[in-house]
N, C-alpha and C positions, 0 to 999 in steps of 0.2 A: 215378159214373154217366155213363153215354156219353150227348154230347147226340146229341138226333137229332133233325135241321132239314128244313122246307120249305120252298118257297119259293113266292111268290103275284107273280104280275104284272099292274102295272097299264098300261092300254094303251098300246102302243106298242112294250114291251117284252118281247114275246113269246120275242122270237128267242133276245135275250141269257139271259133265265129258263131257257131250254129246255139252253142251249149250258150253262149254269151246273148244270143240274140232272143233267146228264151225266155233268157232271166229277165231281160231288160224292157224283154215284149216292145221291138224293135227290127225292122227292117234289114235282112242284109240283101246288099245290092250284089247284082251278078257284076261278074269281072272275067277279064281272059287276059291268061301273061302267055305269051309265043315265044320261044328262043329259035332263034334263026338257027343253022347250021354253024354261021360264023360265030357263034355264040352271042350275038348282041340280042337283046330284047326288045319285043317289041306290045306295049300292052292296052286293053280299050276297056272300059266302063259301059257296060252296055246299058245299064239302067242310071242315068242320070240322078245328080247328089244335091238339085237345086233345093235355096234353103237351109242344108241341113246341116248339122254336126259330123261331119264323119268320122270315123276309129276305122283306123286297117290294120288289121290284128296280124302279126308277121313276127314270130318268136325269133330272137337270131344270130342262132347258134350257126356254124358255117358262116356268117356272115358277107364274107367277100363275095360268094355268088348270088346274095340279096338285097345286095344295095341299090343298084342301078332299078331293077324292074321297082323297088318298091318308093325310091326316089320318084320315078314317071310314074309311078300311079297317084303318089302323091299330085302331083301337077295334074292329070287324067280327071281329080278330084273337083282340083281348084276351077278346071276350065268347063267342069259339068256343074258351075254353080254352087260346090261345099261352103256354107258361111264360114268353116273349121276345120279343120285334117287334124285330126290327132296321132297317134302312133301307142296303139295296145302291143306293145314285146315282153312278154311274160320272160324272158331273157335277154339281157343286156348285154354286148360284146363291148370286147375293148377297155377295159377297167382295169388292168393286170398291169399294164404299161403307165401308170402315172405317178410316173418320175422318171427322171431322167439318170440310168444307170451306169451308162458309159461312153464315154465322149461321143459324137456320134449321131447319138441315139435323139429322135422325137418323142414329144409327151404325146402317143396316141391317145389316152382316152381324153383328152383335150379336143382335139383336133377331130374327134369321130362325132364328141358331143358337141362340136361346134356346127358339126357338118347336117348331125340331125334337128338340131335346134331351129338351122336357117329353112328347113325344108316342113316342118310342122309346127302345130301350135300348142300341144300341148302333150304329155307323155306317161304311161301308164307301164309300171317292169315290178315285176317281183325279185325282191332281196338280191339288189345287184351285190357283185362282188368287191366289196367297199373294203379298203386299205386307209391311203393317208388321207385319200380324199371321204372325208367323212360323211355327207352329204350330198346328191346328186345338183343340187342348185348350186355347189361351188363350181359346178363346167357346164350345167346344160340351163341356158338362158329362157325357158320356157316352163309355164307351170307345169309341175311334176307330181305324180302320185304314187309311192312306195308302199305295194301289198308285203304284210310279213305274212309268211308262210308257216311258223313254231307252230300257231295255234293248232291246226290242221295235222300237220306234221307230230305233233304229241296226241291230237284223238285218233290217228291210230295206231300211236305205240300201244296205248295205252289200251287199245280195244283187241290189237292183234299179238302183244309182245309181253308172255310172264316174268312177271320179275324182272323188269330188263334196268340196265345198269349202262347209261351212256357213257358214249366214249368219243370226246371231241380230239377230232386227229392232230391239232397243234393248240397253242399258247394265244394264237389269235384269235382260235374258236371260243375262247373258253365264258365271252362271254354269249354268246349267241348256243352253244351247247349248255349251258347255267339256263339259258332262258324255256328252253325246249323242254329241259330236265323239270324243271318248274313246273312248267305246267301239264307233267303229263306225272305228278309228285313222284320223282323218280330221280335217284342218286344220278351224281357223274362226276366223273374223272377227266382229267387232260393229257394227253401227251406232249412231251417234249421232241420235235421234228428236225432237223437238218438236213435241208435239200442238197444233194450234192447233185444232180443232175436234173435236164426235163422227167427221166422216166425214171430217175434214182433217187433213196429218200432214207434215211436212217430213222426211226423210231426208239425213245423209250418210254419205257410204260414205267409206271407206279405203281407200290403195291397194291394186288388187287386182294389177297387174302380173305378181309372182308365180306368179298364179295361173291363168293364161291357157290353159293346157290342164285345168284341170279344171271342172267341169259345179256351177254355183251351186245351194244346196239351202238355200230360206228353211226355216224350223224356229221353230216358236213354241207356244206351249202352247193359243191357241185362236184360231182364224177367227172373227170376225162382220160386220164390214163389211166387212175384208178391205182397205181400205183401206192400212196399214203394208205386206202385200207386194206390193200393185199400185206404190203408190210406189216402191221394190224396183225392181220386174221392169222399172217405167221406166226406175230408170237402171240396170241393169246392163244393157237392153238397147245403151247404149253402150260398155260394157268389151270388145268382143270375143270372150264365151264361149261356152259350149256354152249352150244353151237350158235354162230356170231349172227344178227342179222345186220342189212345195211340199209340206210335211210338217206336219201337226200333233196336237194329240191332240184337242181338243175343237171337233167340227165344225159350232158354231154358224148359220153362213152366214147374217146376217138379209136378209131380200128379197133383191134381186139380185147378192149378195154370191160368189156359187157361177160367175153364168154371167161376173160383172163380172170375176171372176181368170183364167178363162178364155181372156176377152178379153181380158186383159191382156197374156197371151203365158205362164202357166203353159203347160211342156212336159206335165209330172204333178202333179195333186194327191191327196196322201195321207191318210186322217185314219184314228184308231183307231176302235173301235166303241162307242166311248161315250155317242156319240148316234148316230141310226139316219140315215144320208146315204149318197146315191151315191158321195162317196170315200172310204168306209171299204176301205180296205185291209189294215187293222195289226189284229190281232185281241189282246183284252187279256183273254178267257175265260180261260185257265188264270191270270192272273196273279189276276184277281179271286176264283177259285174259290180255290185255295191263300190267300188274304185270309181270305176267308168260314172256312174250314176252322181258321184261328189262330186266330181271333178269339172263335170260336164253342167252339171244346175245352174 
């Protein structure tokens, strides 16, 4: 029996549902999320999900103001008939926290993929922010499908950036910056990081020498304070190069994090579209739709 899927978008998420519902030549159902004054939500499926596969596409960065309406939509889903709820989050929260650092302390990304696990049936994110936990099926009990971003992410270094010479911001990166660099056949280097604070970070750089006619291109899997490539752009601004650009997939930015890189002396900033931001550049719809389409067969 051929599935046959919709998709429902919660807001913010229009664009991507729409760009997805193209590819997949596929139905997206109208929805309405209301927030009360009191802040609770409250939300309705106007066009019934009898039959189908659904995906509620809901990237989710901010997270805490997302969970409750896109929890009840899920349900909203179940009760108009969905044979499936899936959960399309081109961005994954809660990964940062898994282990437990100080007395005290909950394993949140345990307990968030616990929480999304119970409520859907199957899960679609681009290049969560993976540490100890190596694979997303060690916490989230449901079938899962991990879009990589590099490919994308190097056609268009490769198309918009001469000579560029990447630059993975820490030791962690270096294989995920090795993989990017590859395939856009483009040198890279690693820095050595120590975090001394949320918004404080020490870098060293290796010599760059070498590398002196090509154009430095930081590359990391997500912005948010922005901090690690402002450090960066500090001291490369002594090596002598071409003016820096910056690449990433997940373009958190919190508060001044966007104009502060800016002013830092990014030449370009690049990010995919996995959350909805002025540098979206990399667009990762067909990678996510061909996802959706495997997952779902």
């Amino acid at each position: 029996m051929k599935t046959v899927i919709a998709l429902i978008a919660m807001p913010g998420n229009e664009q991507l549902a729409d760009a997805l519902a193209t590819a997949l030549a596929c139905k997206r159902l109208a929805a309405e999320v209301h927030r009360f004054p009191d802040g609770e939500s409250k939300v309705r499926l106007i066009q019934a999900a009898t039959g189908r596969d659904v995906g509620i596409v809901c990237t989710l960065d901010r997270p805490d103001d997302k969970f409750i309406a896109l929890f009840l939509m899920a349900h909203a889903a179940r009760e108009s008939g969905a044979r499936r709820v899936g959960l399309i989050a081109p961005y994954l929260p809660y990964m940062r926290q898994d282990q437990r650092f100080h007395n005290g302390e909950t394993i949140s990304a345990q307990h968030v993929a616990s929480w999304i696990s119970s409520q859907f049936d199957w899960l679609i994110t681009v290049d969560p922010h993976l540490h100890r936990i190596k694979q997303l099926g060690q916490i989230y009990t449901i079938p899962n499908s991990v879009v990589q971003a590099a490919p994308e992410l190097a056609r268009w270094i490769q198309t918009h950036i001469d000579q560029p010479l990447l630059i993975g911001p820490d030791e962690e990166s270096e294989q995920w910056a090795g993989e990017v660099a590859a395939l856009a056949n483009a040198p890279h280097v690693v820095l050595t990081k120590t975090r001394l604070a949320d918004r404080q970070v020490r870098l060293t750089l290796p010599s760059l020498d070498r590398w002196r006619g090509h154009t430095p291109v930081l590359v990391d899997d997500i912005i948010s304070t922005a901090q690690t490539m402002i450090e960066a752009l500090r001291q490369l601004s002594g090596q002598a190069m071409r003016p820096a650009a910056c690449v990433a997939i997940h373009a958190i930015f919190a508060q001044t994090a966007y104009s502060d890189l800016q002013n830092a002396g990014a030449h370009r900033i690049a990010t995919t579209n996995t959350i909805v931001h002025p540098s979206n550049q990399i667009r990762l719809d067909g990678l996510i739709a061909q996802s959706i389409r495997t997952l779902t067969t």
